[in-house]
mmCIF file of the N, C-alpha and C atoms, coordinates in Angstrom:
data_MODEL
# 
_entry.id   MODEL 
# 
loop_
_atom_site.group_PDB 
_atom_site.id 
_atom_site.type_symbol 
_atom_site.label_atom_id 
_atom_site.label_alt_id 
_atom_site.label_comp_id 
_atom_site.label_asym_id 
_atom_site.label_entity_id 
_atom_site.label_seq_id 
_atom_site.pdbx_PDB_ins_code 
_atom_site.Cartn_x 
_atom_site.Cartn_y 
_atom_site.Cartn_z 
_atom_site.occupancy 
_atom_site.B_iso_or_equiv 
_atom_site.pdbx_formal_charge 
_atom_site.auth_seq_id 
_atom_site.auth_comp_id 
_atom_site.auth_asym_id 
_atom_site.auth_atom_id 
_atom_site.pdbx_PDB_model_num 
ATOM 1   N N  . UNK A 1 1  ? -27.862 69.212 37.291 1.00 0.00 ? 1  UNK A N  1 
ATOM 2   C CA . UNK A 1 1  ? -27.600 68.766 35.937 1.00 0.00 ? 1  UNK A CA 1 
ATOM 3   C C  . UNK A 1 1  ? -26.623 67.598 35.981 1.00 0.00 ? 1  UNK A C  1 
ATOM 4   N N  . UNK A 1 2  ? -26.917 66.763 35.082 1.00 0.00 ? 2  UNK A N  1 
ATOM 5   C CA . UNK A 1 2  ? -26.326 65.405 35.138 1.00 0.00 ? 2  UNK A CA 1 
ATOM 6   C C  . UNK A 1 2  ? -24.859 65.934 33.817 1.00 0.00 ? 2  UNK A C  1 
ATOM 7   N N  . UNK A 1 3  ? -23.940 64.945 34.155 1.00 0.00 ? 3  UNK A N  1 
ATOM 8   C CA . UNK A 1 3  ? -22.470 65.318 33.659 1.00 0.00 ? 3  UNK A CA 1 
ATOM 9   C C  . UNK A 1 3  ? -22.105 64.071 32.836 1.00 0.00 ? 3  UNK A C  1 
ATOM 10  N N  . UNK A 1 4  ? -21.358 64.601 31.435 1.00 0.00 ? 4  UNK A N  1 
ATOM 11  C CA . UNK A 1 4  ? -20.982 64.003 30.718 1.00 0.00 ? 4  UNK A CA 1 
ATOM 12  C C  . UNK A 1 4  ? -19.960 63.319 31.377 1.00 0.00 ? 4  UNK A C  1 
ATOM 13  N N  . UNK A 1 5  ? -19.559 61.399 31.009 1.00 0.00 ? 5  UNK A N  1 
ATOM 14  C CA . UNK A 1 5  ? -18.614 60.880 31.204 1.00 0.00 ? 5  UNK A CA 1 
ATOM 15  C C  . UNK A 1 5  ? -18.567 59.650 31.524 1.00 0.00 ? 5  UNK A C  1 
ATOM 16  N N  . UNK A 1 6  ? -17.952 58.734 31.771 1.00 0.00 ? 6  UNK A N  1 
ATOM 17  C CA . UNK A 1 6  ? -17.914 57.540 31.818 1.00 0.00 ? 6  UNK A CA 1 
ATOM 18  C C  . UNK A 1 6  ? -18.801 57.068 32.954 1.00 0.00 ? 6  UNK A C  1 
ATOM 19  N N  . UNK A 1 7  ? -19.471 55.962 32.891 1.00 0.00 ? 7  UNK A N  1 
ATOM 20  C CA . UNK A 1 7  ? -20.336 55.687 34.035 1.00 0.00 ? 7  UNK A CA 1 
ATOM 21  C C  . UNK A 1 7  ? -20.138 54.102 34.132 1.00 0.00 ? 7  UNK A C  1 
ATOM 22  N N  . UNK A 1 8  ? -21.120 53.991 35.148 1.00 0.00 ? 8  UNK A N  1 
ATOM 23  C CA . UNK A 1 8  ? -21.336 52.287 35.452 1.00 0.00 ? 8  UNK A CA 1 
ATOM 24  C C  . UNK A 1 8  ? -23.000 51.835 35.136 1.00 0.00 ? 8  UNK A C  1 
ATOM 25  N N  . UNK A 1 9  ? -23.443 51.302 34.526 1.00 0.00 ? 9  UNK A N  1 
ATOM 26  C CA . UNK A 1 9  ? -24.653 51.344 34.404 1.00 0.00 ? 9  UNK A CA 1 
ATOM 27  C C  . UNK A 1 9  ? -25.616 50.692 35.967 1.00 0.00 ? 9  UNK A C  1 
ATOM 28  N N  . UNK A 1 10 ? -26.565 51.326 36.423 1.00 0.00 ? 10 UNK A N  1 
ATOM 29  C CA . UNK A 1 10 ? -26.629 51.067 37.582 1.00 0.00 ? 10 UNK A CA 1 
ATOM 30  C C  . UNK A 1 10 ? -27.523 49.278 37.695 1.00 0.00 ? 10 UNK A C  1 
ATOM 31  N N  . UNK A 1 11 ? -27.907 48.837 36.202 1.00 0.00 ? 11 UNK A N  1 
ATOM 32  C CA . UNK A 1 11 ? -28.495 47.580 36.653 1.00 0.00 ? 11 UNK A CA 1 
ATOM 33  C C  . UNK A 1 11 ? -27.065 46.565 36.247 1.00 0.00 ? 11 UNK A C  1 
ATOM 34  N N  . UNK A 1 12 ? -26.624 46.302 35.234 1.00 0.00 ? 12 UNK A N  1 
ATOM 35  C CA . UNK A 1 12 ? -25.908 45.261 35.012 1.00 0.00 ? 12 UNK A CA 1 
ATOM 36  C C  . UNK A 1 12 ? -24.053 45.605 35.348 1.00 0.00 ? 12 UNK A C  1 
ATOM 37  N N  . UNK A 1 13 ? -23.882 46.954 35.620 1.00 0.00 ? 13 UNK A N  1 
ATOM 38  C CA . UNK A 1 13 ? -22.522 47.608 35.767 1.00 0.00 ? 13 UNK A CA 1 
ATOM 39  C C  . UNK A 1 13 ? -21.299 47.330 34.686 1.00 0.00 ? 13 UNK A C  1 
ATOM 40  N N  . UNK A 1 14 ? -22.102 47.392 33.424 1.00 0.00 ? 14 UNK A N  1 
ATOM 41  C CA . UNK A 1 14 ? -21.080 47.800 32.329 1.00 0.00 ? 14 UNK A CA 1 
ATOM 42  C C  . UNK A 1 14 ? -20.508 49.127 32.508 1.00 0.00 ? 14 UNK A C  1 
ATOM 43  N N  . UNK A 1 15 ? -19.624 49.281 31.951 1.00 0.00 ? 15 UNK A N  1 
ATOM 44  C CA . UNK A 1 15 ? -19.045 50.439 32.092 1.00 0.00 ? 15 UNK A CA 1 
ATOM 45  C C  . UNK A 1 15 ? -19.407 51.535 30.282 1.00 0.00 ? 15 UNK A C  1 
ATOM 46  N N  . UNK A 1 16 ? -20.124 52.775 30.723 1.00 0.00 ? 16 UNK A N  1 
ATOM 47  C CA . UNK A 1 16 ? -20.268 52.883 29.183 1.00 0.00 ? 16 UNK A CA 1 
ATOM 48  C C  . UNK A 1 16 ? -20.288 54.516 29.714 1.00 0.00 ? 16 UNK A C  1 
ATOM 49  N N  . UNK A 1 17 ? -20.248 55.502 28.191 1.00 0.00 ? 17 UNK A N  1 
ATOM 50  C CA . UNK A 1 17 ? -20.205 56.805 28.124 1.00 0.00 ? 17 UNK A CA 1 
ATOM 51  C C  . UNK A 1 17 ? -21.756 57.554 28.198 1.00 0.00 ? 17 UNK A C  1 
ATOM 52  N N  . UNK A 1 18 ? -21.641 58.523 28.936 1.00 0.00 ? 18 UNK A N  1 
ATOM 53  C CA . UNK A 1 18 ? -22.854 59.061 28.965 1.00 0.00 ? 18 UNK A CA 1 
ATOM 54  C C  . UNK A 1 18 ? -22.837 60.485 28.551 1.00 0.00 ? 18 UNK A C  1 
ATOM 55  N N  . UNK A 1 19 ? -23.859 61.290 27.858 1.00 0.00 ? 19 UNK A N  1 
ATOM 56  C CA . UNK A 1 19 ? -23.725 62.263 26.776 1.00 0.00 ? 19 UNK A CA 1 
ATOM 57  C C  . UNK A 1 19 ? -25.109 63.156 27.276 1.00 0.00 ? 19 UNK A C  1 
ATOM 58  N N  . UNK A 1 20 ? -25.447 63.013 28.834 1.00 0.00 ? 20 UNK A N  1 
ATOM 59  C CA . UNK A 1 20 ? -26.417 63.613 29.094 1.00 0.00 ? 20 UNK A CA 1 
ATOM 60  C C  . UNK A 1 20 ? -26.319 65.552 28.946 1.00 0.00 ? 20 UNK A C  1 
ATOM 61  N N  . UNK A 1 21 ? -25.100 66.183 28.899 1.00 0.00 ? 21 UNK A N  1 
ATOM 62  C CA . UNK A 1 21 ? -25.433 67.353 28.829 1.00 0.00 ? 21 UNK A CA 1 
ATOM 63  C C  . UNK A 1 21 ? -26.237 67.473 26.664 1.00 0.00 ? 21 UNK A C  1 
ATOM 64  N N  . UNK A 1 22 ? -25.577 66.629 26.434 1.00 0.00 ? 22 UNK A N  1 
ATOM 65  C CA . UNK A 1 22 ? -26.072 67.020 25.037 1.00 0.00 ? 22 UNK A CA 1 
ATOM 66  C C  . UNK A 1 22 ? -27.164 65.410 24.390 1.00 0.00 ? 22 UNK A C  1 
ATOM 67  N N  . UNK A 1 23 ? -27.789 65.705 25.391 1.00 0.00 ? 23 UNK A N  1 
ATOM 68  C CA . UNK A 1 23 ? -29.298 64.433 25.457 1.00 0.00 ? 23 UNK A CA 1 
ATOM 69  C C  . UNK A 1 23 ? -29.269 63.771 24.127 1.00 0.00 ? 23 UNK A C  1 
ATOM 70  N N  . UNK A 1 24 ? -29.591 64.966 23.016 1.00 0.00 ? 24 UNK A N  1 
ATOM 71  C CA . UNK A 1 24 ? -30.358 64.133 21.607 1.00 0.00 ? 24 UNK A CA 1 
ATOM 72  C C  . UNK A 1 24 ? -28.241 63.564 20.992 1.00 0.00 ? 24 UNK A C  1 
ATOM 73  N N  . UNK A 1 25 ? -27.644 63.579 21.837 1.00 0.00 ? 25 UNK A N  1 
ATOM 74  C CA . UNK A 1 25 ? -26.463 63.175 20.849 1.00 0.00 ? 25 UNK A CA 1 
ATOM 75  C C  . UNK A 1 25 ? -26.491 61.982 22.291 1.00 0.00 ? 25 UNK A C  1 
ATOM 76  N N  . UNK A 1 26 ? -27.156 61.187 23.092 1.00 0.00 ? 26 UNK A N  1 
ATOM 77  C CA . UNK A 1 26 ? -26.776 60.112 24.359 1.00 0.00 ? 26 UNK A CA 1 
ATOM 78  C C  . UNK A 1 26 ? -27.732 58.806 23.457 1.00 0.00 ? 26 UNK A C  1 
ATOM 79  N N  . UNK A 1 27 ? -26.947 57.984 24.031 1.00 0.00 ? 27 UNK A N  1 
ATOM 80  C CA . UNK A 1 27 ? -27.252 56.491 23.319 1.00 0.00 ? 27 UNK A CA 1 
ATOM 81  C C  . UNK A 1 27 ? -29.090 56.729 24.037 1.00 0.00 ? 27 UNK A C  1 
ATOM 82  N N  . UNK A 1 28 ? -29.502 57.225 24.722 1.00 0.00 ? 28 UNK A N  1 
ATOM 83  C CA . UNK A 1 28 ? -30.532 56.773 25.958 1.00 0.00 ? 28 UNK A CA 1 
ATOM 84  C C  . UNK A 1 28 ? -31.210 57.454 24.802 1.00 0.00 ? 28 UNK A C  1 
ATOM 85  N N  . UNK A 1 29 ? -31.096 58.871 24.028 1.00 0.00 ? 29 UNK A N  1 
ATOM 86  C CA . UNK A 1 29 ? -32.182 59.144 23.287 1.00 0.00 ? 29 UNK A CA 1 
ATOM 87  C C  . UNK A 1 29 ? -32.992 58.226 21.926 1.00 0.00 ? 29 UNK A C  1 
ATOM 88  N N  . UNK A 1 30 ? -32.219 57.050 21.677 1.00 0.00 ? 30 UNK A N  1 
ATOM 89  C CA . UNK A 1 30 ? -32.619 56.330 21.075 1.00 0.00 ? 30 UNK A CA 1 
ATOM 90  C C  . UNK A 1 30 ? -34.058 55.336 21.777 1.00 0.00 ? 30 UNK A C  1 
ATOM 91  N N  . UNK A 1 31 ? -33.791 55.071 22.633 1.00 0.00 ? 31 UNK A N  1 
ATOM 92  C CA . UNK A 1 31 ? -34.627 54.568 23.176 1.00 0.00 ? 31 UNK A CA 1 
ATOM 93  C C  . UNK A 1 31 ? -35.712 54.742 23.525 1.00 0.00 ? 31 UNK A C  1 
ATOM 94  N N  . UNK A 1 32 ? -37.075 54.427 23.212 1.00 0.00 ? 32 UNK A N  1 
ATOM 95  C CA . UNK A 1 32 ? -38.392 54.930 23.352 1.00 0.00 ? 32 UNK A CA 1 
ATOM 96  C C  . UNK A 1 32 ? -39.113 53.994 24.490 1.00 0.00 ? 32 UNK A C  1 
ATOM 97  N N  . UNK A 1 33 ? -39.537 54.618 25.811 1.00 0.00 ? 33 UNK A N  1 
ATOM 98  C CA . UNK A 1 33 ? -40.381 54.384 26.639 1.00 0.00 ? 33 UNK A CA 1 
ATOM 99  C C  . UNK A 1 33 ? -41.255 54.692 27.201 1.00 0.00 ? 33 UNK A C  1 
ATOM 100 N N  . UNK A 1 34 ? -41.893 53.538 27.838 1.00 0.00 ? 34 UNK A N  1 
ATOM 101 C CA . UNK A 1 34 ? -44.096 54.131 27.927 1.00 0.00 ? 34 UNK A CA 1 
ATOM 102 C C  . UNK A 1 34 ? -43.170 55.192 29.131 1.00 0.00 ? 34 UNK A C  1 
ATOM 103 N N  . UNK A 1 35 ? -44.085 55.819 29.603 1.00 0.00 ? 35 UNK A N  1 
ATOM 104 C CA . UNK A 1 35 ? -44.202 56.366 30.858 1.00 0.00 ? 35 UNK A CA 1 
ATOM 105 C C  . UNK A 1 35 ? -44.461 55.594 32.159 1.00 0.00 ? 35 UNK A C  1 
ATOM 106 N N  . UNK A 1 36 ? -44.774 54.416 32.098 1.00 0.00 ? 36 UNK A N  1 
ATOM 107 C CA . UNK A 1 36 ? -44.987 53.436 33.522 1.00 0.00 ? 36 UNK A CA 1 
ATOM 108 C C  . UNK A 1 36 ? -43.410 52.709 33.242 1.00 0.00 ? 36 UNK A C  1 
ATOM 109 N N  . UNK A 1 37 ? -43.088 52.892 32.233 1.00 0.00 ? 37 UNK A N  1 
ATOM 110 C CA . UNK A 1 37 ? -41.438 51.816 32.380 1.00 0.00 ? 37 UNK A CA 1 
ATOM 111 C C  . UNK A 1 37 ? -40.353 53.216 33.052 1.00 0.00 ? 37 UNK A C  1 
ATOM 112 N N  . UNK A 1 38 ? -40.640 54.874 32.728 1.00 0.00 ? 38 UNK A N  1 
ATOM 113 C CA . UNK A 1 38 ? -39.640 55.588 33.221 1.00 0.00 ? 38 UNK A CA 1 
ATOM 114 C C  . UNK A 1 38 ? -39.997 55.759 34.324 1.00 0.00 ? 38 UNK A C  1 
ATOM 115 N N  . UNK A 1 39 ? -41.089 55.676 35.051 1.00 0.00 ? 39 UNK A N  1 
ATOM 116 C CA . UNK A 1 39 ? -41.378 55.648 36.283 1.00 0.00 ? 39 UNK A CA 1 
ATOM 117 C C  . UNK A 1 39 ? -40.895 54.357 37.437 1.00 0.00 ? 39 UNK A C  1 
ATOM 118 N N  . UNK A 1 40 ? -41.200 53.342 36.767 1.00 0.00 ? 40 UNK A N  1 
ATOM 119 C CA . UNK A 1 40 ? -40.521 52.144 37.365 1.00 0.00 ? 40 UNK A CA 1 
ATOM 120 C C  . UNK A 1 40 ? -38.959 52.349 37.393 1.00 0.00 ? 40 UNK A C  1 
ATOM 121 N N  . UNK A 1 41 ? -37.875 52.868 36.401 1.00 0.00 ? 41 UNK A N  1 
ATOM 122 C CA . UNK A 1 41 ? -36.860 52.895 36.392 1.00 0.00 ? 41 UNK A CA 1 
ATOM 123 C C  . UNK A 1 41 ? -36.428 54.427 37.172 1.00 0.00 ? 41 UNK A C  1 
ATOM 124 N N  . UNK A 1 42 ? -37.305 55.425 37.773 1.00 0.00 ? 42 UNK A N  1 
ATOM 125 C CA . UNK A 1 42 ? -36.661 56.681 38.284 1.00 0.00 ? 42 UNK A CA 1 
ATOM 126 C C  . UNK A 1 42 ? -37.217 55.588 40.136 1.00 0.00 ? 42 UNK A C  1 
ATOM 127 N N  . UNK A 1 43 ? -38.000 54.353 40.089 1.00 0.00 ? 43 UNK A N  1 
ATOM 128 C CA . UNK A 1 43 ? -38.238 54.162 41.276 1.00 0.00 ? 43 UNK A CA 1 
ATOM 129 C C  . UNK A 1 43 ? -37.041 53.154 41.633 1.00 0.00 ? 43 UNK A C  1 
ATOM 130 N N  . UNK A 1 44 ? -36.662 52.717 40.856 1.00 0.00 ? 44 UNK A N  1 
ATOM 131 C CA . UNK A 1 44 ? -35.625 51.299 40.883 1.00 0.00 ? 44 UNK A CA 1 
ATOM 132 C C  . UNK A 1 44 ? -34.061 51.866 40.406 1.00 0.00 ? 44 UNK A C  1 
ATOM 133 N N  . UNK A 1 45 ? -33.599 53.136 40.056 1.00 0.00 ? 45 UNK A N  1 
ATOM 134 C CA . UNK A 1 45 ? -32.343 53.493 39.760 1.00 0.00 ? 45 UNK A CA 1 
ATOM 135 C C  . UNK A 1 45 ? -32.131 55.183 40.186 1.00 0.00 ? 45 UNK A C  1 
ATOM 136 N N  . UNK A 1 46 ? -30.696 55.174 40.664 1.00 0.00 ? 46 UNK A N  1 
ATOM 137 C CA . UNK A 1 46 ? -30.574 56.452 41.148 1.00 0.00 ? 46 UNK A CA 1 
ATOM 138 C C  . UNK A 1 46 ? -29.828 57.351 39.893 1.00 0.00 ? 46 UNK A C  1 
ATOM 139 N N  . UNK A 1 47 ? -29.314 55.987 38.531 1.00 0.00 ? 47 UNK A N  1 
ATOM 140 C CA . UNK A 1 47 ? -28.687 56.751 37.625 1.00 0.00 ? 47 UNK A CA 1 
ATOM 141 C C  . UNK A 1 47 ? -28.553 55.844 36.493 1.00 0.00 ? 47 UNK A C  1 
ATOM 142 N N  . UNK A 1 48 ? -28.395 56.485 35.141 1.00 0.00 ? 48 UNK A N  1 
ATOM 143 C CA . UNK A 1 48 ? -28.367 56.178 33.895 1.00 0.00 ? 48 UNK A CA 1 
ATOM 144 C C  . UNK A 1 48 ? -27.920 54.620 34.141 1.00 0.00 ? 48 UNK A C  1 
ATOM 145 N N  . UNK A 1 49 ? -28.497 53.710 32.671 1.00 0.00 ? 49 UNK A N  1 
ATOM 146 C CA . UNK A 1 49 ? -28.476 52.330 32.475 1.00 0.00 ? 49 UNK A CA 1 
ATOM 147 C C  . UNK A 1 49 ? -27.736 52.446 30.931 1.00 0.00 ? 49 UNK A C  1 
ATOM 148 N N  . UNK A 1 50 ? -26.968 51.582 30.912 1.00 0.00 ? 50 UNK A N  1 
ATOM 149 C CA . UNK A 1 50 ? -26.149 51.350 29.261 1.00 0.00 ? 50 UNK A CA 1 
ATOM 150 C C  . UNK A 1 50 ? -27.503 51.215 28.550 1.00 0.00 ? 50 UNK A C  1 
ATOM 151 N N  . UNK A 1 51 ? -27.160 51.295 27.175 1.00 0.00 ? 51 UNK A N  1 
ATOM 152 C CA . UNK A 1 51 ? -28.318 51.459 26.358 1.00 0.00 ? 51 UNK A CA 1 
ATOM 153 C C  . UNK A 1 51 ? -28.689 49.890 25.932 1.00 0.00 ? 51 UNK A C  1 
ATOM 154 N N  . UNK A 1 52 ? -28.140 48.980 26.068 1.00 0.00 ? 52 UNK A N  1 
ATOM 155 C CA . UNK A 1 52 ? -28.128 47.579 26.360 1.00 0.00 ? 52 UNK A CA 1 
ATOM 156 C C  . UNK A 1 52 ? -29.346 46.840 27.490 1.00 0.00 ? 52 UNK A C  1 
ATOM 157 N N  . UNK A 1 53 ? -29.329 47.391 28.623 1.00 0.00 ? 53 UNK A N  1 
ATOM 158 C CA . UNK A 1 53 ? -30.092 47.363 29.469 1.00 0.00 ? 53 UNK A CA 1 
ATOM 159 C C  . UNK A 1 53 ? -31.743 48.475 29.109 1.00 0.00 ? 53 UNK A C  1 
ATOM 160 N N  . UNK A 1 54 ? -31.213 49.770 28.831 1.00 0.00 ? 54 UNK A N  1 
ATOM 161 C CA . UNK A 1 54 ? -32.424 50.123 28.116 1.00 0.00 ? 54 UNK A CA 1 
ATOM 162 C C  . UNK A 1 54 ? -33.426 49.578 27.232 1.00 0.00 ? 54 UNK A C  1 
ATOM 163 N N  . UNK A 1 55 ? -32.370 48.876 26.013 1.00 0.00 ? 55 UNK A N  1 
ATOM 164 C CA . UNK A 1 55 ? -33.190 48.536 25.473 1.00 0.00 ? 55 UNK A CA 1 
ATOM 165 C C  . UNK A 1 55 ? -34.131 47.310 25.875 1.00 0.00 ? 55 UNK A C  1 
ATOM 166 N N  . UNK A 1 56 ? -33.735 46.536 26.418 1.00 0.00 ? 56 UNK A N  1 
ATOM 167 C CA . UNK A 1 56 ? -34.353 45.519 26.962 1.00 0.00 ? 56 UNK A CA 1 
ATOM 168 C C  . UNK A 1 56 ? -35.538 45.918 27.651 1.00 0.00 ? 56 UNK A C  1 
ATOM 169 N N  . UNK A 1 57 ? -35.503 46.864 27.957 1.00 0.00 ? 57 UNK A N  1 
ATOM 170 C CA . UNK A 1 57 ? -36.778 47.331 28.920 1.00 0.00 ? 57 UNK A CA 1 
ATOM 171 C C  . UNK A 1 57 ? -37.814 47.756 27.473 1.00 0.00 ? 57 UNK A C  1 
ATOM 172 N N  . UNK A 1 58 ? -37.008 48.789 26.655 1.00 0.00 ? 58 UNK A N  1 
ATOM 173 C CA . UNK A 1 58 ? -38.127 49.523 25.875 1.00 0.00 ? 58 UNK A CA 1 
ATOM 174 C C  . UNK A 1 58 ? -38.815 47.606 25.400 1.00 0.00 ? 58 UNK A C  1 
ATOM 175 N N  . UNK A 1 59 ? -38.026 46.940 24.909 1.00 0.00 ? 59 UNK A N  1 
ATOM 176 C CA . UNK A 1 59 ? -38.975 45.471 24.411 1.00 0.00 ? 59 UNK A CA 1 
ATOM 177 C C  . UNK A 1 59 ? -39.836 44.542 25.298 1.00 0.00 ? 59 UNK A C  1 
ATOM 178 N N  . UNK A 1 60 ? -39.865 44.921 26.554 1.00 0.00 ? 60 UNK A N  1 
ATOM 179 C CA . UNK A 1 60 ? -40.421 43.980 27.519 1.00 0.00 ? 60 UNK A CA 1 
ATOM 180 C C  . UNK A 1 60 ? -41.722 44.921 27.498 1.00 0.00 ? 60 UNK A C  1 
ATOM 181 N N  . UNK A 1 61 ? -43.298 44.554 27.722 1.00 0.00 ? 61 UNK A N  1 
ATOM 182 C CA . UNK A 1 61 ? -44.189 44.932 27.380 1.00 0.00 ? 61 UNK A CA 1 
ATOM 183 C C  . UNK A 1 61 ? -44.881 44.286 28.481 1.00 0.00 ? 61 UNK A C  1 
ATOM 184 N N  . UNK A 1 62 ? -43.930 43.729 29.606 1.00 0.00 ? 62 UNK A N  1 
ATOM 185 C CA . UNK A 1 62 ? -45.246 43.517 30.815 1.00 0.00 ? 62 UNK A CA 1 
ATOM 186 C C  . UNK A 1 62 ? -44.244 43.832 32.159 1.00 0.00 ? 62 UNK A C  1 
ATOM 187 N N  . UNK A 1 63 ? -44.718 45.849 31.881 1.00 0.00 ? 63 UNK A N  1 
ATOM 188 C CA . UNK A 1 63 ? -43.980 46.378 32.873 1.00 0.00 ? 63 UNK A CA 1 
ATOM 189 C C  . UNK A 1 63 ? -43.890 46.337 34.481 1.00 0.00 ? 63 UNK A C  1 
ATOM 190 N N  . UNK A 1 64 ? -44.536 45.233 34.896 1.00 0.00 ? 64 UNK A N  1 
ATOM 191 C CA . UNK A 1 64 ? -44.656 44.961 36.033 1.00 0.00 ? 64 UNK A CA 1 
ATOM 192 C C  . UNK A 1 64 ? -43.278 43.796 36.425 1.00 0.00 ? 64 UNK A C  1 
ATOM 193 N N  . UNK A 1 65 ? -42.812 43.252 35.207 1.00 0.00 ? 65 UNK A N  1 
ATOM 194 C CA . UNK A 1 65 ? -41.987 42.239 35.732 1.00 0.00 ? 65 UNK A CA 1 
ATOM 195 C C  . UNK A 1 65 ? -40.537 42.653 35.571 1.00 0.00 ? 65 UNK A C  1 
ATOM 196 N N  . UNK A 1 66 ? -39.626 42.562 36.512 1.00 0.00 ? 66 UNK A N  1 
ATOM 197 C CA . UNK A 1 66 ? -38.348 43.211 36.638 1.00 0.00 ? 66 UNK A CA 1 
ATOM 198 C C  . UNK A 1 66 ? -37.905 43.938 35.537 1.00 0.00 ? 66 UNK A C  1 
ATOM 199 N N  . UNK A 1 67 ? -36.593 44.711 36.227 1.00 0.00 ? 67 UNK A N  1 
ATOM 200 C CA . UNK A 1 67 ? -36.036 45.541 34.906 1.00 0.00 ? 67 UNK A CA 1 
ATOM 201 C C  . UNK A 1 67 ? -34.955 44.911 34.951 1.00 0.00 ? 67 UNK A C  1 
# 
């Protein structure tokens, strides 16, 4: 189980809060993604991204080109 608390985001290394024991209250549940973008990101990150960087992904629509 992943732990509430300050993190580094693993693409751009902002520093931001993470709220994974209580998911639907974490910035990340806002964010809506296909299933080929969470797959690309469980292949390309070992841990949570600021919701900044998330979102950028949920808007990019040609999931082949970087995250």
């Amino acid at each position: 189980m992943r732990q509430n608390g300050n993190k580094k985001c693993s693409q751009c290394g902002i520093e931001f809060y993470c709220n994974a024991n209580q998911i639907d209250q974490c910035h990340c549940s806002t964010v809506i993604l296909t299933t080929e973008q969470q797959e690309l990101l469980k292949q390309c990150y070992d841990d949570c991204l600021c919701n900044s960087c998330l979102m950028k992904i949920e808007k990019n629509t040609d999931n082949k080109s970087k995250l």
